[in-house]
C-alpha positions in Angstrom: 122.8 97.3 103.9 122.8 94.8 106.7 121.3 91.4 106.6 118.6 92.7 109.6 117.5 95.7 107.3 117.0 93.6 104.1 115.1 91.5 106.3 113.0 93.6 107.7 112.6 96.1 104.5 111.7 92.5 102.9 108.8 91.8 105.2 107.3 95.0 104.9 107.5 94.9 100.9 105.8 91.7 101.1 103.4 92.5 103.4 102.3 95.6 101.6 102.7 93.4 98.6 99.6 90.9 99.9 97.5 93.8 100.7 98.2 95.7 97.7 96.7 92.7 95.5 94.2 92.4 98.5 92.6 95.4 97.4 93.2 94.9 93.6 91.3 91.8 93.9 88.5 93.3 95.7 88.6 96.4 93.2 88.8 94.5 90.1 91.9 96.2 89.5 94.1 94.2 87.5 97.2 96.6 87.7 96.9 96.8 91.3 96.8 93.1 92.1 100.4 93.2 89.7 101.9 95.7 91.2 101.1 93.8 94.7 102.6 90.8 93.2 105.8 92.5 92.1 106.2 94.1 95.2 105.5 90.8 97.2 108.5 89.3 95.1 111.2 91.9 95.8 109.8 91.6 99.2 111.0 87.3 98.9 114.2 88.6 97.0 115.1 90.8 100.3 114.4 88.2 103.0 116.8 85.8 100.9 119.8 88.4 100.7 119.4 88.9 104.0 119.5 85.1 104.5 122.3 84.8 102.7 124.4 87.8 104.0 124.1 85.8 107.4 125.0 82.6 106.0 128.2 84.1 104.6 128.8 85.7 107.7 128.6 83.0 109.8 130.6 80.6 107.8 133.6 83.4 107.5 133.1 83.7 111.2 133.6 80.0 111.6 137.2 79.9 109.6 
């Protein structure tokens, strides 16, 4: 997977993330607001591989 896709994939988890424990919150529903947490943390986790994939890239690009 590029670094672009993990970004974007990792936005979208955390987006839907936030509104997942959004509605758990409004709900009372204690599994949902977890499940939105988790997914809001994979979401961070992408965005940083894809972060770091282009940090890689560009310093092998500079050699």
């Amino acid at each position: 997977m590029g670094s672009m896709s993990d970004k974007v994939k990792g936005a979208a988890n955390e987006v839907a993330g936030k509104a997942k424990q959004a509605v758990g919150k409004a709900t009372d529903n204690d599994r949902l607001r977890a499940e939105g947490a988790g997914q809001e943390a994979k979401g961070k986790t992408q965005k940083a591989v894809g972060n770091a994939k282009d940090a890689v890239k560009g310093a092998v690009d500079r050699m």
